[in-house]
VMD Tcl script that draws the C-alpha trace (Angstrom):
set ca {
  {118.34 168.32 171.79}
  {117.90 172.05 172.03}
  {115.09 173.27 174.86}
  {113.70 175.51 172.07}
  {110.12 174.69 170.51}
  {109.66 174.04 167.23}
  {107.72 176.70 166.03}
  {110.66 179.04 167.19}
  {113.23 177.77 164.97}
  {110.87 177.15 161.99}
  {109.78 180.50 162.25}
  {113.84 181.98 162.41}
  {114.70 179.66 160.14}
  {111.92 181.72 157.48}
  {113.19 184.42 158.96}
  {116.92 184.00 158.40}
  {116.64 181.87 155.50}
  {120.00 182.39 154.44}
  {121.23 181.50 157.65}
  {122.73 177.84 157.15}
  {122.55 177.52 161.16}
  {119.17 177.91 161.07}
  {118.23 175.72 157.94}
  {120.28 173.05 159.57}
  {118.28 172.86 163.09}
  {114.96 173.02 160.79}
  {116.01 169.96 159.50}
  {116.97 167.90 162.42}
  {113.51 169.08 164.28}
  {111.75 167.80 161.28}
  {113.71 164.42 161.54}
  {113.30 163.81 164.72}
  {109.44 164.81 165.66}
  {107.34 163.74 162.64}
  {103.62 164.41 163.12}
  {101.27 161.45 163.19}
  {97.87 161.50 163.24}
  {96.10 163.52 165.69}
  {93.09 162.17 167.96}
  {90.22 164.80 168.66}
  {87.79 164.24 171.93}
  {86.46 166.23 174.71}
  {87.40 166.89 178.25}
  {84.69 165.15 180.76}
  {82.67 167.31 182.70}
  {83.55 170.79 181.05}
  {83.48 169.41 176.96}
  {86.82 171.77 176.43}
  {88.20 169.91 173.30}
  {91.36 167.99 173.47}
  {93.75 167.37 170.82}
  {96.00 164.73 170.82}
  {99.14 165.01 168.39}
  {100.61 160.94 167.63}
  {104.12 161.71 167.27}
  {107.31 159.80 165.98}
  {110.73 159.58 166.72}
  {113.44 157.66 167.07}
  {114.84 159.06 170.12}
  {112.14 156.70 171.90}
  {113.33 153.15 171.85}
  {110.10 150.61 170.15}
  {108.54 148.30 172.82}
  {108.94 144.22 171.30}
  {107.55 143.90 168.27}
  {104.80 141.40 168.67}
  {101.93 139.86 166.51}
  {98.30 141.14 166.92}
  {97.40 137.55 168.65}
  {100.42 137.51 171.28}
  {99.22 141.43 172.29}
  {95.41 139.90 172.76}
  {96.83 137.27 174.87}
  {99.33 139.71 177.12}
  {95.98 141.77 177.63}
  {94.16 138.53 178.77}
  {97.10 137.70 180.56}
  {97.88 137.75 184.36}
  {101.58 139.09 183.46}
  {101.51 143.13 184.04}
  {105.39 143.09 182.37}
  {104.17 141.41 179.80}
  {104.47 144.34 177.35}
  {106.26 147.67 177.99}
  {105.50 150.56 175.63}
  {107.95 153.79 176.06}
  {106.35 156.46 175.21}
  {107.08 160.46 175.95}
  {103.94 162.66 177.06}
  {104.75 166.22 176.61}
  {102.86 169.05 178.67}
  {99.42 169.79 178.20}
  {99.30 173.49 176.65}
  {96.42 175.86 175.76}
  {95.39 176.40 172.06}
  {92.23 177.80 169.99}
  {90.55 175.68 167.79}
  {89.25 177.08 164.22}
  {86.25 178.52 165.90}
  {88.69 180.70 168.28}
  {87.56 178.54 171.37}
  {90.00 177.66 174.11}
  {90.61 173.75 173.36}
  {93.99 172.15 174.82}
  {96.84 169.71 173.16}
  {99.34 167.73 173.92}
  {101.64 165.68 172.27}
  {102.92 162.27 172.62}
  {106.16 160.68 171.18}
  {106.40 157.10 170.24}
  {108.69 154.77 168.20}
  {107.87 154.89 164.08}
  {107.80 151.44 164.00}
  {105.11 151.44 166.52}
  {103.57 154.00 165.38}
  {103.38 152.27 162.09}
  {101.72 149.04 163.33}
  {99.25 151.19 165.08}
  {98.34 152.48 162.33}
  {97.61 149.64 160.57}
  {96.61 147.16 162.72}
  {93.43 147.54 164.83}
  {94.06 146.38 167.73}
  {97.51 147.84 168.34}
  {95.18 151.04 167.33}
  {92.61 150.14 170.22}
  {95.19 149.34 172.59}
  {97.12 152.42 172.45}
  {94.55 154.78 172.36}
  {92.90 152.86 175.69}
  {97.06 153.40 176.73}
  {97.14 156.92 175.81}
  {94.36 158.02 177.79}
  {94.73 155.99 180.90}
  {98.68 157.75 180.85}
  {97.06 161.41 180.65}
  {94.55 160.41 183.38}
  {97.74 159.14 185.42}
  {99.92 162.14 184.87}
  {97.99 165.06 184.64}
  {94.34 164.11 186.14}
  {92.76 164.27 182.63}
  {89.61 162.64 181.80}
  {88.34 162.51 178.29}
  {85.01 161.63 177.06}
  {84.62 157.70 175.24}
  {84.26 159.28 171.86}
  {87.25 160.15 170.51}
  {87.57 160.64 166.44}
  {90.83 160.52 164.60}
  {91.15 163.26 162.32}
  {91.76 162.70 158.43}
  {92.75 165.88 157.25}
  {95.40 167.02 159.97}
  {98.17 165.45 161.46}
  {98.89 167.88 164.34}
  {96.50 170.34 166.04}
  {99.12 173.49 166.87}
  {103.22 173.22 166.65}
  {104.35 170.09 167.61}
  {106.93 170.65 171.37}
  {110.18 169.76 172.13}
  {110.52 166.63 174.72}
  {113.73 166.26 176.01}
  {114.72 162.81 176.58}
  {118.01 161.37 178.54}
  {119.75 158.41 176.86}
  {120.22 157.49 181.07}
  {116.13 157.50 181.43}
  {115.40 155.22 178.45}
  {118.28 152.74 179.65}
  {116.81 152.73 183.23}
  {112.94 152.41 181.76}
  {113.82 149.77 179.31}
  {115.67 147.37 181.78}
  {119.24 147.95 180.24}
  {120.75 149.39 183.90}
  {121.47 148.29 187.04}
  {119.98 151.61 188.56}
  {116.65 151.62 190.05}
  {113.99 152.13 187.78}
  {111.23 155.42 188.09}
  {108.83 153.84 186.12}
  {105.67 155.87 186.41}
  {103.50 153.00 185.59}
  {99.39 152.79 185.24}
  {98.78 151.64 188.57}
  {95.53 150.51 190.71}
  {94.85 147.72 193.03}
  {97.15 144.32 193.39}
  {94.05 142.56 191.83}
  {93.79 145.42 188.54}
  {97.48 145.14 188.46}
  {97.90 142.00 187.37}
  {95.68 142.67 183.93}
  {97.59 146.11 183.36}
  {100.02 146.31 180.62}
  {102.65 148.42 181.87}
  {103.41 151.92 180.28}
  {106.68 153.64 180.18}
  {106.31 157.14 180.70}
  {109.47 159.04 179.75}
  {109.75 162.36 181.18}
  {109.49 165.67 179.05}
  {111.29 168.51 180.49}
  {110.76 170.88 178.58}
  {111.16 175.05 179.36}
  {113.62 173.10 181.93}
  {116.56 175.63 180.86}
  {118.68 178.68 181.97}
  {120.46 181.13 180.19}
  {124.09 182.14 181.46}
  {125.93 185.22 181.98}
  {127.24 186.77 178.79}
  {128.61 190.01 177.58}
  {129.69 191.31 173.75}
  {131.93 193.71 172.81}
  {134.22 194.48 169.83}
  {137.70 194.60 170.30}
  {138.72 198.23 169.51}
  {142.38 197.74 168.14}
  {143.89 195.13 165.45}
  {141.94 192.60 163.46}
  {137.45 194.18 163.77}
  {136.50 191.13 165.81}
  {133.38 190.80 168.10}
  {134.15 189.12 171.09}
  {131.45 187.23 173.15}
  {132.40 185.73 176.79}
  {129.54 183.33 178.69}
  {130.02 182.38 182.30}
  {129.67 179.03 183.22}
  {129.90 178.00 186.89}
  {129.04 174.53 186.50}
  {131.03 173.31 183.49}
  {134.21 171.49 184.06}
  {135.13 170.43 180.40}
  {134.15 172.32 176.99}
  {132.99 168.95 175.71}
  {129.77 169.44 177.50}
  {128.60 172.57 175.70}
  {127.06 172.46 172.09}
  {128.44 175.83 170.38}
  {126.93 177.11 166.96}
  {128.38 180.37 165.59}
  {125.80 181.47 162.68}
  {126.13 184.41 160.12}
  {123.99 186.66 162.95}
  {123.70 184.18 165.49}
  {125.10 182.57 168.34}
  {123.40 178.96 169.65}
  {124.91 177.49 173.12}
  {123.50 174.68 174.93}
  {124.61 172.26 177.45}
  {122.40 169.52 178.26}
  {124.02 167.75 180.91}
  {123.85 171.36 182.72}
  {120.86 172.80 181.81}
  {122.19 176.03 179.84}
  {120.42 177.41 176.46}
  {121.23 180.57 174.93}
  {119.90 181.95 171.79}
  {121.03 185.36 170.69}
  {120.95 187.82 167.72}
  {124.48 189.24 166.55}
  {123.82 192.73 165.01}
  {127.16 191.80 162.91}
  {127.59 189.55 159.88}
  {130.15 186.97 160.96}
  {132.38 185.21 159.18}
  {131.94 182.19 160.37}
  {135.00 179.86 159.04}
  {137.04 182.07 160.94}
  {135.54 181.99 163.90}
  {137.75 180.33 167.07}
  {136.67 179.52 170.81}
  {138.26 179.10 174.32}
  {137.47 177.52 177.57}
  {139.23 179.00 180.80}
  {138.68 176.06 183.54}
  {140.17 178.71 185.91}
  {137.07 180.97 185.45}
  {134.80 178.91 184.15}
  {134.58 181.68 181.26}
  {133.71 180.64 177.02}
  {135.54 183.14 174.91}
  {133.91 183.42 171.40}
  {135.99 185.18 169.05}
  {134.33 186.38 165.54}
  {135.81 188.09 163.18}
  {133.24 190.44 161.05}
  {132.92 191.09 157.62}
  {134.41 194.10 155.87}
  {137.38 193.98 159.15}
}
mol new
graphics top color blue
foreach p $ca { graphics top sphere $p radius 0.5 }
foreach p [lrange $ca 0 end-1] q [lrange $ca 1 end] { graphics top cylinder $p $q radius 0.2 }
display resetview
């Protein structure tokens, strides 16, 4: 996944409408974070509203499906494993409601499937929102008021944020690794404990990206080319970058080191003929693009 928010590559994607790099990222954004519902309430002590987008996606694995009676008895239960619901809380950001009043939103990431029998069955609907809340409260110190109102006519307060998700992190929080788990669970006293269900959070790093050293220039003699070279210190193999050459724009991204790049080409590329090259030796990505009308 690309450390880019949403609205950004909508908004390029109007932009550069022609632009079949563009209109393809548009589309996988839009497949994997699908809006909800969103939950409107009030911060305690201040009343600053809070909006809570209800994402889905399947990067998030589903917890086990259950029936509505085995989740009353896990409540009732003694067993705080009993249940584990993944889940990815993104960062709390400011926004202005209709009114132009600071409000804030954040937006949370769970399983369709899930998200589907919370939506239809009440208490799956009670016990994630008492879930939801108690995981905002744990991670960022946010208390909401009881009343909280689920909105009918919008799905999403604001654009909807990347969350960047490891495939390593959901093995680990799902029990499918050997590694020690970082479960940041809902916790309190031994005696609370053992009545808590137990909440996967999965981290959301997003902004969590650097762009590397580049320069452009076009080669002066022979075929009119534009050639772009990007330093990268901490790649050994070219299999861990992502490159996508557009008409007028260049995408690179590696996850596994952090690097995002997104950069306007004042060119028109052709981009079938379009070849690159990794030097391990200097650690340098040559990007060769041959313009139109060369």
């Amino acid at each position: 996944l690309l450390d880019a928010s949403l609205s950004k590559i909508y908004n390029l994607s109007k932009r550069y409408k022609h632009n079949t790099t563009y209109s393809k990222l548009l589309k996988i954004y839009e497949k994997l974070f699908i809006a909800g519902f969103c939950v409107k309430t009030k911060e305690l002590g201040n009343e600053t509203k809070v909006f809570i987008n209800i994402c889905k996606t399947e990067s998030i694995p589903p917890p086990k499906d259950i029936t509505e009676s085995e989740l009353l008895e896990i409540i009732e239960s003694d067993l705080p494993e009993g249940y584990k619901v993944p889940m990815s809380i993104g960062e709390i950001r400011p926004e202005k409601d209709k009114k132009g009043e600071e409000a804030k939103a954040c937006d949370i990431a769970i399983h369709p499937n899930f998200l589907k029998k919370v939506e239809e069955i009440q208490a799956f609907k009670n016990f994630f929102m008492a879930i939801v809340f108690q995981g905002l409260e744990h991670k960022y110190g946010l208390v909401c008021e009881d009343e909280k109102i689920i909105l009918r006519n919008r799905k999403a307060f604001g654009t909807l944020q990347m969350h960047r998700i490891q495939q390593r992190e959901i093995d680990q929080k799902m029990g499918r690794s050997g590694e020690t788990s970082l479960l940041q669970d809902i916790t309190g006293t031994d005696e609370e404990n053992k009545r808590k269900v137990v909440i996967e959070t999965l981290s959301s790093n997003e902004n969590a990206t650097r762009e590397p050293e580049y320069r452009m220039y076009k080669r002066k003699d022979g075929q009119n080319c534009l050639i772009a070279e990007f330093k990268l210190p901490d790649i050994i193999s070219a299999k861990e970058v992502t490159l996508d050459v557009g008409e007028d724009r260049i995408l690179l991204e590696s996850k596994s080191k952090g690097y995002f790049l997104d950069i306007f080409i004042p060119y028109i590329v052709k981009q079938k003929n379009c070849t690159s090259s990794f030097q391990k030796s200097t650690k340098i990505l040559t990007v060769t693009m041959p313009l139109v009308g060369g």
